[in-house]
C-alpha positions in Angstrom: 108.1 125.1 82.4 105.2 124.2 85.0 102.3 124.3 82.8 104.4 122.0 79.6 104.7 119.4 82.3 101.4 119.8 83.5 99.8 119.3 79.8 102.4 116.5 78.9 101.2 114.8 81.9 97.5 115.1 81.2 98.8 114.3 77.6 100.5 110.8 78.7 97.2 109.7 80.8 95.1 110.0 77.4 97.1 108.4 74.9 97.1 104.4 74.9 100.7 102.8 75.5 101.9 106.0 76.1 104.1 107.0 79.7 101.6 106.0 82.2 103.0 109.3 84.3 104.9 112.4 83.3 105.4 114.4 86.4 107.8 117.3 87.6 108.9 117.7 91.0 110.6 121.2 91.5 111.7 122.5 95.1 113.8 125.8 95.8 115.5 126.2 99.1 116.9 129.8 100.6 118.4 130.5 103.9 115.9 133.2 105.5 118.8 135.8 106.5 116.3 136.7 110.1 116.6 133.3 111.3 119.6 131.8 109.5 117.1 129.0 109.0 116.8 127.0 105.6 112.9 127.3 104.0 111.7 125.6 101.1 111.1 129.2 99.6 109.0 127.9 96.3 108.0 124.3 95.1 105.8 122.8 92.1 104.5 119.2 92.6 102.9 116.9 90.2 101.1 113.5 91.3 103.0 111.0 92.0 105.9 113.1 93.1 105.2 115.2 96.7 107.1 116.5 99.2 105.0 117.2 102.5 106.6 120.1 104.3 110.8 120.8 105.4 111.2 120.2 108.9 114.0 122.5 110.5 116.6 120.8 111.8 119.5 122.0 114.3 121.6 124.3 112.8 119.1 125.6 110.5 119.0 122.6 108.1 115.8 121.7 106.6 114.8 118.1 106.1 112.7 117.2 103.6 111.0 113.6 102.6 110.7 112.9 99.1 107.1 110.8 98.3 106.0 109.1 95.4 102.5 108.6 96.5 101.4 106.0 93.8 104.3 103.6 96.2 106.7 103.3 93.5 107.9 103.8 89.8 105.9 102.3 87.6 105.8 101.3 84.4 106.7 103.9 81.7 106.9 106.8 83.6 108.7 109.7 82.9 109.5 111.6 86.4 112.1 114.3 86.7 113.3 116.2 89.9 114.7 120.1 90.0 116.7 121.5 93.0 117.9 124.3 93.8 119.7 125.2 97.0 120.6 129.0 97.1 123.6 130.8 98.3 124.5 129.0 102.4 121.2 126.9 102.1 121.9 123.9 104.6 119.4 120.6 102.9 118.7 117.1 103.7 116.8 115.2 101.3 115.6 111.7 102.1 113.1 109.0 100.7 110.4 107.9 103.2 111.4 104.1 102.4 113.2 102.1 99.3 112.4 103.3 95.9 110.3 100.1 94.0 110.5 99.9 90.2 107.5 97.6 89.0 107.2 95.5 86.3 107.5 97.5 82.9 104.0 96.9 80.8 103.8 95.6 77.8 103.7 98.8 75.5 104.8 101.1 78.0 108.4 102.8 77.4 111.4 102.4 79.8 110.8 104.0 83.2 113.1 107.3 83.0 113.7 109.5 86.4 116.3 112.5 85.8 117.4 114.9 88.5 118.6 118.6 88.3 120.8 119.7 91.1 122.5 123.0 91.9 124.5 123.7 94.6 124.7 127.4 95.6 127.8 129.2 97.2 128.4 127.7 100.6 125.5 125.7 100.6 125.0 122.1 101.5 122.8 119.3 100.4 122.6 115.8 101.5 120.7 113.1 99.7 120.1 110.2 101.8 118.0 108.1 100.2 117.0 104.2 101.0 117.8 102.0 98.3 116.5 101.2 94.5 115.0 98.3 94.0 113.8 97.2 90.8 111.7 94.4 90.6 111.4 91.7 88.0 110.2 92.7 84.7 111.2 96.4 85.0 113.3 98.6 82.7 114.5 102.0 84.0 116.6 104.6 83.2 117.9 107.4 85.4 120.1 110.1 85.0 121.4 112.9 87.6 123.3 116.2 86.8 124.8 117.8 90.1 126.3 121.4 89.7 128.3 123.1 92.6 129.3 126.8 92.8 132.2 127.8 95.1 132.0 126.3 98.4 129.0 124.0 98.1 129.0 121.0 99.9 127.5 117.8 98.8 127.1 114.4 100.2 125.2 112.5 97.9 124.6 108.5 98.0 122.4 106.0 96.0 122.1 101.8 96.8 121.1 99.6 93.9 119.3 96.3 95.3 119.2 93.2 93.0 115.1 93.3 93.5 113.2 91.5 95.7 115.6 88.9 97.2 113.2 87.6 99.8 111.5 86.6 97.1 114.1 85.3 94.9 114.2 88.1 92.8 117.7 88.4 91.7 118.6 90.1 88.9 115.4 89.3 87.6 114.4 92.9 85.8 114.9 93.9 81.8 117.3 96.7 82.1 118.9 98.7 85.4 120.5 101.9 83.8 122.2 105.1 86.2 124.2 108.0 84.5 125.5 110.6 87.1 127.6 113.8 86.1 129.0 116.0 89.3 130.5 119.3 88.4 131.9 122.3 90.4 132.5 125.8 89.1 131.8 124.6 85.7 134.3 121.6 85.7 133.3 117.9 85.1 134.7 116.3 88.4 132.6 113.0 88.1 131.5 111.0 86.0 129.3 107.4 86.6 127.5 105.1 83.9 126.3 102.0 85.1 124.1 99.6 82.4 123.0 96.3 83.6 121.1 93.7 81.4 121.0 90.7 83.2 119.1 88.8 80.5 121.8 90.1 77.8 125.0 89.7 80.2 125.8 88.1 83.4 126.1 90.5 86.3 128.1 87.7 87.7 130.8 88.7 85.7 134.1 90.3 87.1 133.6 93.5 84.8 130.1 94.0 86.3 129.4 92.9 90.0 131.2 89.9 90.1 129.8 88.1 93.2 128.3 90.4 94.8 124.4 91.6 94.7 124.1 94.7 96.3 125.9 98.5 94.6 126.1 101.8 96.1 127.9 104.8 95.6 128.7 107.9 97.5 130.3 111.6 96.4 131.8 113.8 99.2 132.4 117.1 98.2 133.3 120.7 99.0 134.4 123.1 96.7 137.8 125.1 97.4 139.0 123.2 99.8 143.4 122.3 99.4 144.4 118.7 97.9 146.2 118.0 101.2 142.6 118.2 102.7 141.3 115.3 100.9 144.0 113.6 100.6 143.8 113.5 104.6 140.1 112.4 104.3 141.0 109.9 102.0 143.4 108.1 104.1 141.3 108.3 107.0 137.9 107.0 105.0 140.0 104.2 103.7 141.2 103.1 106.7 138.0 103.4 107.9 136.2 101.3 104.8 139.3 98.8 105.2 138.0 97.4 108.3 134.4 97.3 107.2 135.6 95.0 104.0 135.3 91.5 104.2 136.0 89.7 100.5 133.2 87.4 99.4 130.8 89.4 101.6 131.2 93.4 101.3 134.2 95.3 99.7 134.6 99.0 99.8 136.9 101.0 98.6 137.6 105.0 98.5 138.8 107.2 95.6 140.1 111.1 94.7 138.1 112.4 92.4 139.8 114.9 90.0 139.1 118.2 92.5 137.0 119.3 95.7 136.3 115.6 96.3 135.9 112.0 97.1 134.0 109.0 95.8 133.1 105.7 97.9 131.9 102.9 96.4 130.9 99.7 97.8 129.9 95.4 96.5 127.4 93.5 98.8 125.8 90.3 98.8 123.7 91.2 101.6 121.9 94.8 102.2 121.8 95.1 105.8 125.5 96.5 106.1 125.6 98.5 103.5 123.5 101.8 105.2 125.0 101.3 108.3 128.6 101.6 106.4 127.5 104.7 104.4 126.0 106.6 107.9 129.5 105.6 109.1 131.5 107.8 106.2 129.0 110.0 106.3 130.2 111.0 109.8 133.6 110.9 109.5 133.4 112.7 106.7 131.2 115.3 108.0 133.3 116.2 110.9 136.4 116.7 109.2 135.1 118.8 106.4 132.2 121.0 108.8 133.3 119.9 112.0 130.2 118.7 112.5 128.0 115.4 113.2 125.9 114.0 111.4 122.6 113.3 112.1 120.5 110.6 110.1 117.4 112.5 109.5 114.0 111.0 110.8 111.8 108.8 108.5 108.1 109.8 108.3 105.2 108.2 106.3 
């Protein structure tokens, strides 16, 4: 699998028109059974993806910072991201700031990203990345799978700016396109598709994003755990998002998903609330289901 993606990607800088990058980022992560630390056991980079070091954390967690070191997406490339957490692997992934989508070429194909995610038996992951912003011009397709084995944890979160709004930016990109499938012990428990052409239909509209600019989503999960539990941590989140919402201005709102889980989603006009709202869950939620805090894990550049 390494050496296809290498030659593909020496393949796509040759060929005219082609994807400007095709790169594979590919990180395992084991709990070392000495220590009870997490280590980033094996990885396999390709420029522009990298990932530095993992830092160990309290508890044994390690942090890792996801880099794309050409300082964004650009146009027509082809990235795609493997992870693999083994059985009680305790992971925090972040970005080291928001992911930029530039302006798609003319020539170049749609911008694609795709993730591969597996969980392992009583493991943990937590993706906290900033947000997506794609800028005017840009096309870009992305599309997640997320598997979880018995007992595997997941908080998982993603924020869709409307692209560069200090700039006037809004809305201003070709095509915006997210497909995300969660599934534990083989079952389909989630299932997102969002598609927005602002030049083919209004976002404005009620069936898209209505008012509101900013989009973010967040799965809570934990396999085996009884319906009673979340339906406990449900209450309490949407009590919790209910005094957070103001109409016209931010709206949240908290969901069951079919088994082991929870989904929050959330409308802005304006960014700066919406992090601070997630980190907010994110603790609540963390307590009751690990009886633990959480701890937002440190940038670096």
């Amino acid at each position: 699998m390494a050496a296809t993606a290498r030659e593909a990607f020496r393949e796509a800088r040759e060929i005219p028109g082609s994807s400007r990058a095709r790169a594979l980022l590919r990180l395992n992560f084991s709990r070392d059974p000495a220590s009870g630390n997490t280590v980033l056991a094996d990885s396999f980079q390709e420029a522009p993806l990298k990932v530095v070091r993992a830092f160990t954390l309290e508890e044994g967690t390690a942090l890792a910072h996801l880099h794309n070191v050409s300082g964004g997406l650009l146009g027509g490339d082809r990235l795609a991201m493997r992870v693999n957490l083994a059985r009680g692997a305790k992971v925090q992934l972040t970005t080291t700031g928001a992911t930029r989508i530039y302006r798609s070429r003319e020539g170049f194909s749609t911008t694609t990203q795709s993730s591969e995610v597996s969980v392992g038996e009583g493991a943990l992951l937590e993706y906290l990345p900033d947000a997506t912003i794609p800028f005017a011009g840009a096309r870009y397709t992305q599309q997640t799978s997320i598997e979880l084995a018995a007992d595997a944890g997941l908080f998982w979160w993603e924020i869709v700016a409307p692209g560069r709004q200090a700039r006037g930016e809004l809305f201003d990109y070709e095509e915006f396109s997210m497909r995300t499938h969660v599934s534990a012990l083989g079952r389909r428990i989630a299932a997102e598709n969002l598609c927005l052409r602002p030049k083919r239909g209004k976002v404005s509209s009620l069936a898209r994003l209505g008012p509101y600019h900013y989009a973010a989503t967040f799965y809570i999960c934990r396999v085996g755990l009884e319906v009673s539990t979340w339906r406990d941590a449900e209450d309490q989140i949407r009590e919790l998002t209910t005094g957070m919402t103001r109409r016209g201005e931010i709206l949240w709102g908290v969901s069951s998903l079919v088994a082991h889980g929870l989904v929050v989603r959330c409308l802005a006009r304006n960014g700066p609330e919406v992090l601070p709202g997630l980190q907010a869950i994110w603790r609540n939620a963390k307590r009751r289901l690990y009886d633990r805090e959480a701890i937002p894990p440190r940038k670096m550049n």
